[in-house]
PLY file of the C-alpha trace (Angstrom):
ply
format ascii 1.0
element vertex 100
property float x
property float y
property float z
element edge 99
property int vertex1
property int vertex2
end_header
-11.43 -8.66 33.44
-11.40 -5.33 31.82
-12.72 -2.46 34.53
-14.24 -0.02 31.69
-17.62 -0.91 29.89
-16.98 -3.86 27.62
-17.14 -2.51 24.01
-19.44 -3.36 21.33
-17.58 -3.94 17.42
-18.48 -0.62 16.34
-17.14 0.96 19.40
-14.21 -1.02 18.45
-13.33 0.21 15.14
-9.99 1.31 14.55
-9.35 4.91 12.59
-6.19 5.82 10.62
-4.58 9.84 11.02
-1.85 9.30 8.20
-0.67 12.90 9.16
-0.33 11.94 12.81
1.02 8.22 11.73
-1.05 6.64 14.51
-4.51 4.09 13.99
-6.43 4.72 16.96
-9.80 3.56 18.63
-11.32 6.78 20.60
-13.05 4.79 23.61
-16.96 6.22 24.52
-17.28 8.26 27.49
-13.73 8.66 28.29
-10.94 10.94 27.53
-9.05 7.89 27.03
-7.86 6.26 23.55
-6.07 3.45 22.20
-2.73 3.94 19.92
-0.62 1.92 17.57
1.86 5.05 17.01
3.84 4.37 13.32
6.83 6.04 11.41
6.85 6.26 7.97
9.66 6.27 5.43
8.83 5.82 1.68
6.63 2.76 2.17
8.33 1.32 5.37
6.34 1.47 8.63
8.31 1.26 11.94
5.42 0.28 14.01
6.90 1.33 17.34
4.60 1.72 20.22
0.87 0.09 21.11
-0.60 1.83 24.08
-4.31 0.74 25.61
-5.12 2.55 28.88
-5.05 0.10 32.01
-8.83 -0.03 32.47
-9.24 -0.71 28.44
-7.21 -3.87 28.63
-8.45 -7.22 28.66
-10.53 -6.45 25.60
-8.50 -7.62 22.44
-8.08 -4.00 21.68
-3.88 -3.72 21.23
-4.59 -6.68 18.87
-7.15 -4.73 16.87
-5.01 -2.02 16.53
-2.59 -4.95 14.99
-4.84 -6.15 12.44
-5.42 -2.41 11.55
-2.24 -1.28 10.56
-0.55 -4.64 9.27
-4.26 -4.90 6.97
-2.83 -0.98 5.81
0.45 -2.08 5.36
-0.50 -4.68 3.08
-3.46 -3.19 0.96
-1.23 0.00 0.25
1.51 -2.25 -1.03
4.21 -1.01 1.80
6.43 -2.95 4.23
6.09 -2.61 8.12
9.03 -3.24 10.33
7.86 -4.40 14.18
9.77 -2.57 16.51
7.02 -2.65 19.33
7.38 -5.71 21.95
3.77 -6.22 22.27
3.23 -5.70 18.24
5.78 -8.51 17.78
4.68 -11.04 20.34
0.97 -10.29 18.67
2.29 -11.04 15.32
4.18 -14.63 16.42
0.78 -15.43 18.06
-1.41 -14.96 15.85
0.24 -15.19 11.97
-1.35 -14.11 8.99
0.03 -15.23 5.89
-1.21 -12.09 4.38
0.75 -10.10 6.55
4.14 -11.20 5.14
0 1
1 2
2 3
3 4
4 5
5 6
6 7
7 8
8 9
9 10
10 11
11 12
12 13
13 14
14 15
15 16
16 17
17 18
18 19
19 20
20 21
21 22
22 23
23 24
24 25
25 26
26 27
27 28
28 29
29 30
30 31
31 32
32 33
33 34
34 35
35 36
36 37
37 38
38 39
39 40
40 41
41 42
42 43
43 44
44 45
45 46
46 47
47 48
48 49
49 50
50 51
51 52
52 53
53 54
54 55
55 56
56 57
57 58
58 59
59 60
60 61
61 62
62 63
63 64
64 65
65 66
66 67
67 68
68 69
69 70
70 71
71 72
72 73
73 74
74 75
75 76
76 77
77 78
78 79
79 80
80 81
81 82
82 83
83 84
84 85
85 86
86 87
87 88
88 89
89 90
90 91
91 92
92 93
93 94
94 95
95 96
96 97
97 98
98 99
């Protein structure tokens, strides 16, 4: 059970900072925020590193941050390489023929 205020789906939405290469969800009343941190060569993303605070968890929010960037990936034609554990177990879990 998550220990922070359980978040409604627009709290939940999921920005993009290209220039940072992260998608991000900046959680209400807390200095706290959720990351999906990204390299980018050419059009290869090395998604490499998911990160929701401890009291966050619980919530689904790592696996929005998943549907964010692999939906990116795919609508700007580019390629994503998983290099995250908890992106990769996320992806085997839950597939998405779109994704591939």
């Amino acid at each position: 059970m998550p220990k922070a205020k359980i978040l409604t789906l627009l709290e939940k939405a999921v920005a993009h900072d290209s220039s940072k290469q992260q998608f991000y969800i900046n959680l209400p009343q807390s200095q706290d925020t959720c990351l999906l941190l990204y390299q980018r060569s050419d059009s290869l993303l090395d998604l490499w590193h998911t990160e929701v605070p401890a009291d966050w968890r619980g919530q689904g929010l790592g696996g929005d941050l998943a549907r964010a960037a692999m939906d990116w990936v795919k609508e700007n034609k580019c390629k994503a390489k998983v290099s995250c554990t908890f992106l990769k177990k996320f992806y085997r879990e839950n597939p998405n023929p779109g994704w591939e």
